[in-house]
MARDREN-572885 format. One record per atom (N, C-alpha, C): residue number from 1; atom name; x, y, z. Coordinates in steps of 0.1 Angstrom, whole numbers, always signed. Layout:
N
+-----+------+-------+-------+-------+
!   n ! atom !    c1 !    c2 !    c3 !
+-----+------+-------+-------+-------+
! NUM !   CA !     X !     Y !     Z !
...
+-----+------+-------+-------+-------+
end
This chain:
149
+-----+------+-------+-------+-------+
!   n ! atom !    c1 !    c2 !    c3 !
+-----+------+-------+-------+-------+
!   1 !    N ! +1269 ! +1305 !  +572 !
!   1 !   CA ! +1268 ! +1291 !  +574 !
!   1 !    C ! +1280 ! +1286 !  +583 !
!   2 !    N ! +1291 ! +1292 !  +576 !
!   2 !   CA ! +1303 ! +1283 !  +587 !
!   2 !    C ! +1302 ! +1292 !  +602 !
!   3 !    N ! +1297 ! +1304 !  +605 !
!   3 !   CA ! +1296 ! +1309 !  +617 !
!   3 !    C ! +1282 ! +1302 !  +629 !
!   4 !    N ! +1272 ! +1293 !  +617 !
!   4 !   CA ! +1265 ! +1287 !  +628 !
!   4 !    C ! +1274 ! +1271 !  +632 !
!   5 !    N ! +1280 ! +1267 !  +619 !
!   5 !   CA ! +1289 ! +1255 !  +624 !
!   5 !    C ! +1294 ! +1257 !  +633 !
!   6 !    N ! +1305 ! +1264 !  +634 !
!   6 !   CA ! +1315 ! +1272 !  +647 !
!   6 !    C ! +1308 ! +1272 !  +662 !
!   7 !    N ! +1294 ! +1280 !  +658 !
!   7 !   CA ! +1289 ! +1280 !  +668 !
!   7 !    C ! +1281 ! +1266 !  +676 !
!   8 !    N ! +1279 ! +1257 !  +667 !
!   8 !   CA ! +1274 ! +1243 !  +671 !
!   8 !    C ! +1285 ! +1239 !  +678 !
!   9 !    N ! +1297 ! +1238 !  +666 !
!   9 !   CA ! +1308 ! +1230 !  +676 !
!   9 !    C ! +1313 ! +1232 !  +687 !
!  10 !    N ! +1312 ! +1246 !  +688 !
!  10 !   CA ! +1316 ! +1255 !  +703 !
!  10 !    C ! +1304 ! +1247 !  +714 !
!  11 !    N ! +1297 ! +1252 !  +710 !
!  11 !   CA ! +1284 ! +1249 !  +723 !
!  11 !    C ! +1285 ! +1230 !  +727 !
!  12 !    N ! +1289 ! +1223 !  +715 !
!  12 !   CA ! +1292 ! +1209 !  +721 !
!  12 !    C ! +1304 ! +1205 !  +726 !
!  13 !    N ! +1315 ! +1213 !  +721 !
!  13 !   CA ! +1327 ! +1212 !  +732 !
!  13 !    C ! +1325 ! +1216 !  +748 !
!  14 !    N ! +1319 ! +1229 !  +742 !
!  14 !   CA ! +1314 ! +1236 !  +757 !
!  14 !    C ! +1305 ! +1219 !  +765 !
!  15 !    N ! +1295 ! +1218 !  +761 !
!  15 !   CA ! +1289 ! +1206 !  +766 !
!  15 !    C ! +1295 ! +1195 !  +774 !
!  16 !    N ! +1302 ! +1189 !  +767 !
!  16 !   CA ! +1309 ! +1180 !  +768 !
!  16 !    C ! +1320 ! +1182 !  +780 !
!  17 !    N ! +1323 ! +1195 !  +783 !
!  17 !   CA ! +1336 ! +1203 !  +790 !
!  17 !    C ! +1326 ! +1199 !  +807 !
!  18 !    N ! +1316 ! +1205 !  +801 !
!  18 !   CA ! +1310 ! +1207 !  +815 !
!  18 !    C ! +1305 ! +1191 !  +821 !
!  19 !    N ! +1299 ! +1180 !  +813 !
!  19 !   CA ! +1296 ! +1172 !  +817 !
!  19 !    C ! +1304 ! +1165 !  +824 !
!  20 !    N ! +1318 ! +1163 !  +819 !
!  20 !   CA ! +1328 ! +1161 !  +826 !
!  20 !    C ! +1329 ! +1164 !  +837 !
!  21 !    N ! +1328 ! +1179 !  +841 !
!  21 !   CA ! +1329 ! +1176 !  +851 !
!  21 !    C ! +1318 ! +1182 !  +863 !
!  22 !    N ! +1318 ! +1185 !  +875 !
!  22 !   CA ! +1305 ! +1179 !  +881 !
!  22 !    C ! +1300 ! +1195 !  +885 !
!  23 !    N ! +1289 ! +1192 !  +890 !
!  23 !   CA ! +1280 ! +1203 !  +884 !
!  23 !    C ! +1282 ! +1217 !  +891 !
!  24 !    N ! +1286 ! +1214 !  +909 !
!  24 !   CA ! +1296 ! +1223 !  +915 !
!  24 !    C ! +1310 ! +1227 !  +911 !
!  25 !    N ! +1315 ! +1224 !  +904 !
!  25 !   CA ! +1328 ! +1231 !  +904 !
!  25 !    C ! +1322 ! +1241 !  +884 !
!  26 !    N ! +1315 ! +1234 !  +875 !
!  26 !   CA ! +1312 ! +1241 !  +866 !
!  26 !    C ! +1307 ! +1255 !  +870 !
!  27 !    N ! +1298 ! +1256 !  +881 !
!  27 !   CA ! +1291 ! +1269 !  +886 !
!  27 !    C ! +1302 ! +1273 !  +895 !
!  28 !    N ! +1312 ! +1268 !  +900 !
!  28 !   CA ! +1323 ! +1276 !  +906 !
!  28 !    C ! +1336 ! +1282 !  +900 !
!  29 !    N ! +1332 ! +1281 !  +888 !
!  29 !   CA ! +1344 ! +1282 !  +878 !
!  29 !    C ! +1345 ! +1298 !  +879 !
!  30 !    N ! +1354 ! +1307 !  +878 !
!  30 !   CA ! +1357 ! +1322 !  +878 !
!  30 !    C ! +1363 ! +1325 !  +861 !
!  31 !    N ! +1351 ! +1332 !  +858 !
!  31 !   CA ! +1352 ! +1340 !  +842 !
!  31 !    C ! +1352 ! +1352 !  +843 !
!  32 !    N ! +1363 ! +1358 !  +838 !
!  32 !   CA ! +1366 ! +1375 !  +838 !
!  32 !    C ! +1355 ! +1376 !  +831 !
!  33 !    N ! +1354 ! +1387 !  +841 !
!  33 !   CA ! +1340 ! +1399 !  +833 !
!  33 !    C ! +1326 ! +1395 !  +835 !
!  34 !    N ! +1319 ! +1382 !  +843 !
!  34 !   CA ! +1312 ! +1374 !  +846 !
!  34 !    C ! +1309 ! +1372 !  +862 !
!  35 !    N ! +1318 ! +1378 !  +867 !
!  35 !   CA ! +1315 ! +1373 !  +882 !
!  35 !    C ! +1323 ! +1363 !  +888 !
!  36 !    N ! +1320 ! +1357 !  +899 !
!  36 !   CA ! +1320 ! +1348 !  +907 !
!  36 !    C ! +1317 ! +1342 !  +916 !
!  37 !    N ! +1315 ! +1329 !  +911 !
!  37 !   CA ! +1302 ! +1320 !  +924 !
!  37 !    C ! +1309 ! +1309 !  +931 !
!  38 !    N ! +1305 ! +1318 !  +944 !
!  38 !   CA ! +1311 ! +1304 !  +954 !
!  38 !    C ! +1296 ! +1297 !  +962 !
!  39 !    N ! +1302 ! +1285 !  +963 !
!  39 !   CA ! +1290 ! +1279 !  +970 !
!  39 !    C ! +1292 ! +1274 !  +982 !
!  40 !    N ! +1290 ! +1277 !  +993 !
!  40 !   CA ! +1287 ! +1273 ! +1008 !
!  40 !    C ! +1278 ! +1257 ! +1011 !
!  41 !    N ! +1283 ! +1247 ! +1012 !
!  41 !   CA ! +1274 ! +1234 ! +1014 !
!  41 !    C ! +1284 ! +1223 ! +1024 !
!  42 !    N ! +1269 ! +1217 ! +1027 !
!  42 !   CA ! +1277 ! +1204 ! +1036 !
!  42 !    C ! +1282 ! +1196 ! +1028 !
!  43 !    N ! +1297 ! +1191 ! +1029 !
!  43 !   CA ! +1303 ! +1181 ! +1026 !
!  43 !    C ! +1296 ! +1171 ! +1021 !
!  44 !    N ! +1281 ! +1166 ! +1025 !
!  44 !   CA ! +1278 ! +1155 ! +1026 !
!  44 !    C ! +1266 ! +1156 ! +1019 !
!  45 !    N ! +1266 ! +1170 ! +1010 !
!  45 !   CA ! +1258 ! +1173 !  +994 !
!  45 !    C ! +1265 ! +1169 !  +985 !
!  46 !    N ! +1276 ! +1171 !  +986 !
!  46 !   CA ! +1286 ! +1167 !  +976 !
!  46 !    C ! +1288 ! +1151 !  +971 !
!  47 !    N ! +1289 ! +1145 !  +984 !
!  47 !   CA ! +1288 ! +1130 !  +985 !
!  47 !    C ! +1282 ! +1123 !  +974 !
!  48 !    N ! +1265 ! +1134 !  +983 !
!  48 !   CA ! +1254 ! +1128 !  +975 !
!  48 !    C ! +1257 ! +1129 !  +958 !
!  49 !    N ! +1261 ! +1137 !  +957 !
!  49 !   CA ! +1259 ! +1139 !  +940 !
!  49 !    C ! +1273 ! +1131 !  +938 !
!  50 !    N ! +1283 ! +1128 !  +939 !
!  50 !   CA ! +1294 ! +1119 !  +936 !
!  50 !    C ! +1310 ! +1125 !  +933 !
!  51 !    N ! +1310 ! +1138 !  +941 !
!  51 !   CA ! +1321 ! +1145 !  +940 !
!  51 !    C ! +1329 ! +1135 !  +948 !
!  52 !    N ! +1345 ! +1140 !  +950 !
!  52 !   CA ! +1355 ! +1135 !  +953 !
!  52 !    C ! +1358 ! +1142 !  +968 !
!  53 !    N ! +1355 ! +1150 !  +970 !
!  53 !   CA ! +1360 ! +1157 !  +984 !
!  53 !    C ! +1355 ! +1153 !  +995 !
!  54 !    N ! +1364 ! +1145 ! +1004 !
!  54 !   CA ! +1360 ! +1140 ! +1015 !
!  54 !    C ! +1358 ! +1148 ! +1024 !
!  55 !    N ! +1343 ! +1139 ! +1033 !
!  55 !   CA ! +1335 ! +1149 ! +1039 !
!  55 !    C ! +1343 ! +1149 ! +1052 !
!  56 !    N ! +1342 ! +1160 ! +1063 !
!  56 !   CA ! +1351 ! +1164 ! +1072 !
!  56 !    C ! +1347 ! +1156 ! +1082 !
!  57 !    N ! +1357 ! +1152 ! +1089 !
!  57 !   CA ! +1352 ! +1142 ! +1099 !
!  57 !    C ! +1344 ! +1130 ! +1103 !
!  58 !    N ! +1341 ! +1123 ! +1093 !
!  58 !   CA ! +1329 ! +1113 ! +1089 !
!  58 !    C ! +1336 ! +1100 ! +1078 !
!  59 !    N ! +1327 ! +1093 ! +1087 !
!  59 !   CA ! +1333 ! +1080 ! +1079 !
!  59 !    C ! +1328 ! +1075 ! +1072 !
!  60 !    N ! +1330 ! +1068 ! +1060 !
!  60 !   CA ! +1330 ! +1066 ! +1043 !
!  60 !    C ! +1317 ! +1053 ! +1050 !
!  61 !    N ! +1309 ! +1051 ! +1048 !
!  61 !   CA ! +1298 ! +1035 ! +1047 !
!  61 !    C ! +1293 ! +1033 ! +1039 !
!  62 !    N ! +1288 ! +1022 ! +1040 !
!  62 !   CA ! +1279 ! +1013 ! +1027 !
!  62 !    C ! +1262 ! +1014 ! +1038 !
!  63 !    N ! +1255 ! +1019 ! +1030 !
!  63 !   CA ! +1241 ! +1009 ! +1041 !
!  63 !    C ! +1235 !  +997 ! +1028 !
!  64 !    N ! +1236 !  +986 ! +1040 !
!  64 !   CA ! +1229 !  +971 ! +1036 !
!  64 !    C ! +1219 !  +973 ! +1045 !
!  65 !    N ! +1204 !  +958 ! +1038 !
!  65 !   CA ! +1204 !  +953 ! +1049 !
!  65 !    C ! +1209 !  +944 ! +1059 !
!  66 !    N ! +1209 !  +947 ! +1074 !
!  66 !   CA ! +1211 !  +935 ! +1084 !
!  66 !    C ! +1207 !  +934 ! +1097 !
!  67 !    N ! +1210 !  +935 ! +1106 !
!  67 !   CA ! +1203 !  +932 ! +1121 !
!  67 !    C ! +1205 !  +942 ! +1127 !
!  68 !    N ! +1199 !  +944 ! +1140 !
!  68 !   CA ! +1203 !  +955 ! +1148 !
!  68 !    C ! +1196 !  +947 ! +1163 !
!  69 !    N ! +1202 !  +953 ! +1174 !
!  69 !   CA ! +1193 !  +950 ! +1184 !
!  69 !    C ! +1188 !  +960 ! +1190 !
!  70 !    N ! +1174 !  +959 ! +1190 !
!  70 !   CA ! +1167 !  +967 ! +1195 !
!  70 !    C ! +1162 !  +968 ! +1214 !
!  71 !    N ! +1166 !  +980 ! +1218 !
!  71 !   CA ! +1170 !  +982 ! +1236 !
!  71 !    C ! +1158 !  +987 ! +1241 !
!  72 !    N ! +1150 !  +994 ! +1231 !
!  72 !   CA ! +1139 !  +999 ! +1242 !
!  72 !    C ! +1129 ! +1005 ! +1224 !
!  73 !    N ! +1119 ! +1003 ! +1228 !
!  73 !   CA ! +1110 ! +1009 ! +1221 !
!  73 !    C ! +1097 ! +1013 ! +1231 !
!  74 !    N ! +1098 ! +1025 ! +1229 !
!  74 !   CA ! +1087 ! +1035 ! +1238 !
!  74 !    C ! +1073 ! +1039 ! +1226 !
!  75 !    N ! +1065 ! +1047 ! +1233 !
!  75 !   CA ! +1055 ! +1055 ! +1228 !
!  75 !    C ! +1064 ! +1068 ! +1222 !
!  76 !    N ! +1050 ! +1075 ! +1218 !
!  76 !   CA ! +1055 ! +1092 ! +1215 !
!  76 !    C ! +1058 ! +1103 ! +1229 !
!  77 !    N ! +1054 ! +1099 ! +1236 !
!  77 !   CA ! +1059 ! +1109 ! +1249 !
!  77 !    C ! +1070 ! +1113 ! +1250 !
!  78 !    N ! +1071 ! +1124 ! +1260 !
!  78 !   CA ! +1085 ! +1131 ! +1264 !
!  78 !    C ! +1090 ! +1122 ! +1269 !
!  79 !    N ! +1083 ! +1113 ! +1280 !
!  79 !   CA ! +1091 ! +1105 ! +1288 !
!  79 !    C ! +1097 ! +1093 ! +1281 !
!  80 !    N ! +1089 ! +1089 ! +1270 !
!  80 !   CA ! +1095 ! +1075 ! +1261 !
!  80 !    C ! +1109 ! +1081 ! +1255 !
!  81 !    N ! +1106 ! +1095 ! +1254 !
!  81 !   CA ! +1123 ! +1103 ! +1244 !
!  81 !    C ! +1130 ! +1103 ! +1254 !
!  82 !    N ! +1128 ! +1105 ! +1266 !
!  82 !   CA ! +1134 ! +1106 ! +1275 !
!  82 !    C ! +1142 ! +1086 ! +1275 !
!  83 !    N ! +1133 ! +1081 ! +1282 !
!  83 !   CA ! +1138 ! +1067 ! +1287 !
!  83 !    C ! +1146 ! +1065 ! +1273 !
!  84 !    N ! +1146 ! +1064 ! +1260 !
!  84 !   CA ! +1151 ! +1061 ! +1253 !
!  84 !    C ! +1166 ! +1066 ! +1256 !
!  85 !    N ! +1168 ! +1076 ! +1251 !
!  85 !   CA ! +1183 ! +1080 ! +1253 !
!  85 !    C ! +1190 ! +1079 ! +1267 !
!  86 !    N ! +1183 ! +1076 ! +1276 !
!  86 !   CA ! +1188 ! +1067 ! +1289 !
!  86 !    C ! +1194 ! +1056 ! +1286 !
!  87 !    N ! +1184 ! +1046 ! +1280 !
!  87 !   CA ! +1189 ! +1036 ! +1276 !
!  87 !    C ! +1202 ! +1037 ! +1269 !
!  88 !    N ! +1200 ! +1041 ! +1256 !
!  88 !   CA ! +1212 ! +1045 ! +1246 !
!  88 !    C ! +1224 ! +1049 ! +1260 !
!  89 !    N ! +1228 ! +1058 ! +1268 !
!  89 !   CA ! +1236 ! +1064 ! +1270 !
!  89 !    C ! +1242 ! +1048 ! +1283 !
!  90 !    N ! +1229 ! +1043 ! +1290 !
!  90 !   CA ! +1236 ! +1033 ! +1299 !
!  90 !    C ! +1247 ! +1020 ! +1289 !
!  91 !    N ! +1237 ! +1019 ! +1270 !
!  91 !   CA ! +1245 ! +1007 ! +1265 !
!  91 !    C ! +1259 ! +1016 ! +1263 !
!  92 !    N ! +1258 ! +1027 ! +1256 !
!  92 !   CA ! +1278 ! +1032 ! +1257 !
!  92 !    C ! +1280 ! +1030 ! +1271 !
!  93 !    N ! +1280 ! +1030 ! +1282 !
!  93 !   CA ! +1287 ! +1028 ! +1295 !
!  93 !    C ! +1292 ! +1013 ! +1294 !
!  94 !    N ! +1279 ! +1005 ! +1293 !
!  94 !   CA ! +1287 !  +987 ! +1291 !
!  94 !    C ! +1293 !  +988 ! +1276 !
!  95 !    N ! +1291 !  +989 ! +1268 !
!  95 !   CA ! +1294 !  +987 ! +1257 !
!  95 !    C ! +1299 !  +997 ! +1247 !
!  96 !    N ! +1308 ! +1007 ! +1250 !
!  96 !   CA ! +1312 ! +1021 ! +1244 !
!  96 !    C ! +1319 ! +1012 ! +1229 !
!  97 !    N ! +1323 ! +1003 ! +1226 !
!  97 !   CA ! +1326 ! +1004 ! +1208 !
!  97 !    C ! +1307 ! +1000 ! +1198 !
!  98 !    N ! +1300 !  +997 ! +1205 !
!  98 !   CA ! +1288 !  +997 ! +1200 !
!  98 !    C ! +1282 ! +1013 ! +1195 !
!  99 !    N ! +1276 ! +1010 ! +1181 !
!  99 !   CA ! +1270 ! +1027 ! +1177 !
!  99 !    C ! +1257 ! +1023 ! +1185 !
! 100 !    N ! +1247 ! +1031 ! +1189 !
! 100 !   CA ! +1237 ! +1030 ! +1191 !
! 100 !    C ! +1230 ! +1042 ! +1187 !
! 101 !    N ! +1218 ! +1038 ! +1180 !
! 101 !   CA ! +1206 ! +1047 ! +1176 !
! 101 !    C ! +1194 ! +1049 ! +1177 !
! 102 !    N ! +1191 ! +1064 ! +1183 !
! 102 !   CA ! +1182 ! +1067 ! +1190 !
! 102 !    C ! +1169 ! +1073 ! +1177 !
! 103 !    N ! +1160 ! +1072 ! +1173 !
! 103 !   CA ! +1148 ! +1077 ! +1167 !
! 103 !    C ! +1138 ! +1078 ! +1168 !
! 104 !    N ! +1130 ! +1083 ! +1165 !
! 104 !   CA ! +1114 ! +1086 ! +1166 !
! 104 !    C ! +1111 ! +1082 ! +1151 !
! 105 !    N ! +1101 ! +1069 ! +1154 !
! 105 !   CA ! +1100 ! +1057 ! +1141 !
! 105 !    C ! +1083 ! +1060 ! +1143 !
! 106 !    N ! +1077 ! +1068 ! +1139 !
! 106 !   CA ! +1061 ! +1070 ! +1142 !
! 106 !    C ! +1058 ! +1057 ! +1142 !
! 107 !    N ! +1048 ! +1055 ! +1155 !
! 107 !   CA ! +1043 ! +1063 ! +1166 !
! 107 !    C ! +1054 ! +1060 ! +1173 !
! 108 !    N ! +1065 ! +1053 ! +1177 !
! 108 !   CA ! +1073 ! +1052 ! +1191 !
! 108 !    C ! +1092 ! +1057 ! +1184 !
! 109 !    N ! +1090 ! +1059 ! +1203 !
! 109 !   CA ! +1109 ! +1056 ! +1200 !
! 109 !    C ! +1115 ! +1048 ! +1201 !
! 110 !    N ! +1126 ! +1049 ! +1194 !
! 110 !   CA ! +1134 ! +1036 ! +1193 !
! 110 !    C ! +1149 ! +1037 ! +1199 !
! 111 !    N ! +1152 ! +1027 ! +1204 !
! 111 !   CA ! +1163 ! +1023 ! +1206 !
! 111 !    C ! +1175 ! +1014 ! +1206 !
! 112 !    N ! +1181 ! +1015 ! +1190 !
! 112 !   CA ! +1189 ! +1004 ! +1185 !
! 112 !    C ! +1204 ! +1001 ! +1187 !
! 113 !    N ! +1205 !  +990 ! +1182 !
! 113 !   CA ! +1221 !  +989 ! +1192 !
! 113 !    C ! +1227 !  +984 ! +1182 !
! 114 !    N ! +1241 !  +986 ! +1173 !
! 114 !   CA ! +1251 !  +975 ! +1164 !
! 114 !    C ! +1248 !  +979 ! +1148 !
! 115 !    N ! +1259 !  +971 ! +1142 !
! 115 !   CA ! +1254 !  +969 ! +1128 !
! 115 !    C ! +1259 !  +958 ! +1126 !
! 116 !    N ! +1251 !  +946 ! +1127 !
! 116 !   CA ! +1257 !  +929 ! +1124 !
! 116 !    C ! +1248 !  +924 ! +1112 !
! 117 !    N ! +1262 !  +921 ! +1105 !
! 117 !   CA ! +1259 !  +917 ! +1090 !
! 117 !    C ! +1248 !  +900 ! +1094 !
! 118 !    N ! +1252 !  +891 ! +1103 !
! 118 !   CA ! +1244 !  +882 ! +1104 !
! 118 !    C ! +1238 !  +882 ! +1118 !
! 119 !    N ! +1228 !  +873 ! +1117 !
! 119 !   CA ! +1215 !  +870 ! +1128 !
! 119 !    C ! +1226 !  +864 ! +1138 !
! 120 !    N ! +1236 !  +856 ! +1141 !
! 120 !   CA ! +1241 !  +848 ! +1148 !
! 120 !    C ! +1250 !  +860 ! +1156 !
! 121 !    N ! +1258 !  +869 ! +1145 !
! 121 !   CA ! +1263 !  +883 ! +1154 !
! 121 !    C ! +1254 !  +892 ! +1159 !
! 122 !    N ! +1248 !  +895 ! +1158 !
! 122 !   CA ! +1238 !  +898 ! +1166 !
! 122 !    C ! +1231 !  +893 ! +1178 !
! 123 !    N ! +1228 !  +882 ! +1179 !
! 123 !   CA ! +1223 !  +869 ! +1188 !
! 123 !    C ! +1237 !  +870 ! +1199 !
! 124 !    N ! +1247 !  +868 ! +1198 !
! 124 !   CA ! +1261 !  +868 ! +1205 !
! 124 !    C ! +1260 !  +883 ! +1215 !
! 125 !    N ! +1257 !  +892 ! +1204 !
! 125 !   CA ! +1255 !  +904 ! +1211 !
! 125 !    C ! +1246 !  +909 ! +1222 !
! 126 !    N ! +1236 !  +902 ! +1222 !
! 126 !   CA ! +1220 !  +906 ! +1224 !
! 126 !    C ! +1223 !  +898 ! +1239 !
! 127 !    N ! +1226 !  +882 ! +1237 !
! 127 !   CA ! +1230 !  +877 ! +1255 !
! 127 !    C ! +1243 !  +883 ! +1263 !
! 128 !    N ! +1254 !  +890 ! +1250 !
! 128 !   CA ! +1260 !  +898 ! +1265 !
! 128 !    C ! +1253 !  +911 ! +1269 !
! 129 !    N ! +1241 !  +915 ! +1259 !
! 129 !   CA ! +1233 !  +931 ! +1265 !
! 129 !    C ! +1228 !  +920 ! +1278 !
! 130 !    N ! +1219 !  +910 ! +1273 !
! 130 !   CA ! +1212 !  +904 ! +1285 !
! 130 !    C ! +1218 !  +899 ! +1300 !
! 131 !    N ! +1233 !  +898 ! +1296 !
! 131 !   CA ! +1244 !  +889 ! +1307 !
! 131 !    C ! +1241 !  +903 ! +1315 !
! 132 !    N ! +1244 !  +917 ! +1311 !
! 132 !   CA ! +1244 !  +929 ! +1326 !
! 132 !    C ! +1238 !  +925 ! +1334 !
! 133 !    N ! +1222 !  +925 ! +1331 !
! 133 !   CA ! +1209 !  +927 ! +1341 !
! 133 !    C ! +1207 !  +937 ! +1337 !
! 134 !    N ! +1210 !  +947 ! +1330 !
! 134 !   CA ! +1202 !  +961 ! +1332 !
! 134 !    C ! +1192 !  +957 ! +1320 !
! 135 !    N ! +1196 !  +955 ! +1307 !
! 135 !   CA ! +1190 !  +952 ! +1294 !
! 135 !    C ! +1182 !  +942 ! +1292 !
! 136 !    N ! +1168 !  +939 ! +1293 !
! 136 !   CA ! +1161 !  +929 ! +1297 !
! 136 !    C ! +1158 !  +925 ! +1284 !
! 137 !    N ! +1148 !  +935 ! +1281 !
! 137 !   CA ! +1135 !  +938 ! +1270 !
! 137 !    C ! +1142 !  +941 ! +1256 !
! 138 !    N ! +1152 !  +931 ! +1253 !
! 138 !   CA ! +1160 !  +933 ! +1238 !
! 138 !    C ! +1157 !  +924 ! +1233 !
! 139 !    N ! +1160 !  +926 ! +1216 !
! 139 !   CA ! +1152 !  +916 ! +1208 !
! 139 !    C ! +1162 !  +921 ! +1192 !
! 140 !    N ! +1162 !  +912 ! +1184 !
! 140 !   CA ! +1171 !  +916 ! +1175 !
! 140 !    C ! +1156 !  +914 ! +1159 !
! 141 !    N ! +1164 !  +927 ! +1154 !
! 141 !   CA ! +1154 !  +935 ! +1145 !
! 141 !    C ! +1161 !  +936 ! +1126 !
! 142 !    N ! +1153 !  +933 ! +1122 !
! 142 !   CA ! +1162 !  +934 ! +1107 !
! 142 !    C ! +1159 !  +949 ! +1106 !
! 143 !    N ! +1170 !  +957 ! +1099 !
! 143 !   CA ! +1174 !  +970 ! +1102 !
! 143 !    C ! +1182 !  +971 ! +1089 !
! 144 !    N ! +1181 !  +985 ! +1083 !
! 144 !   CA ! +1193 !  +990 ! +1071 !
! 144 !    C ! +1203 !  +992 ! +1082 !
! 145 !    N ! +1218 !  +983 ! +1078 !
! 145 !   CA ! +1231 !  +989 ! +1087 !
! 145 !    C ! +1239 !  +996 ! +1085 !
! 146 !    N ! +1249 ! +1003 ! +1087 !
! 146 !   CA ! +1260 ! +1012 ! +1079 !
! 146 !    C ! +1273 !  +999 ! +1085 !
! 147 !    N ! +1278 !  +998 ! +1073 !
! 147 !   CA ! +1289 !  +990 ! +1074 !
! 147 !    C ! +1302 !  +999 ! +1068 !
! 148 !    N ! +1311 ! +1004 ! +1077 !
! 148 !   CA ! +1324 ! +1011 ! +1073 !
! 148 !    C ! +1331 ! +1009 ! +1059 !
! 149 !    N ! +1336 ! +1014 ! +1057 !
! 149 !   CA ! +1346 ! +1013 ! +1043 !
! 149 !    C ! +1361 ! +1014 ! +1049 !
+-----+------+-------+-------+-------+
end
């Protein structure tokens, strides 16, 4: 009887040990006589699950919703993938601190521009794409944004 006690308390210490702490480093732990397991993953698996190790080269964000402006939206064609990342690559030429993002949003491509928390930053944005001349056909889009940390 006291040897299954022992053994309960053990297995909920053990429990408790592990919950603590996160679920990669539990399976990475090294026990003589047992092996050892390493695991190979993107930084940005870890994230996901709520580890502490910052991911290599990448910046910490929140996604909300907010605006985006939208630069070109094509069909499914080569040429709409094509004209898309034209686009994208002419706004970094005027506009290199702008992110711009390029996707395939079934059925078309897309081509978005910013992450502005309000409609009015955005709007500010959208007439200096329109002030070049090159950016005609823009229009501002409610969009999930990534806002830095």
């Amino acid at each position: 009887m006291k040897k299954i006690a022992l053994l309960t308390l053990l297995l909920a210490l053990a429990s408790v040990g592990i919950q603590a702490q996160s679920i990669i480093k539990s399976l990475e732990r090294n026990i003589p006589g047992q092996g050892k397991v390493t695991i190979h993953q993107d930084p940005r698996i870890e994230a996901l699950i709520g580890m502490e190790r910052p991911a290599t080269g990448e910046q910490k964000v929140i996604k909300t919703s907010g605006f985006r402006i939208q630069a070109y939206a094509g069909n499914n064609t080569r040429q709409a993938k094509n004209d898309a990342y034209h686009v994208a690559s002419r706004v970094k030429e005027y506009f290199p601190e702008l992110t711009v993002y390029t996707s395939f949003n079934p059925p078309r491509w897309l081509c978005r521009v910013g992450d502005f928390r309000s409609i009015e930053e955005a709007d500010a944005m959208m007439r200096r794409l329109k002030a070049t001349g090159v950016f005609k056909e823009v229009s501002i889009v409610r969009d999930q944004i990534n806002i830095p940390l």
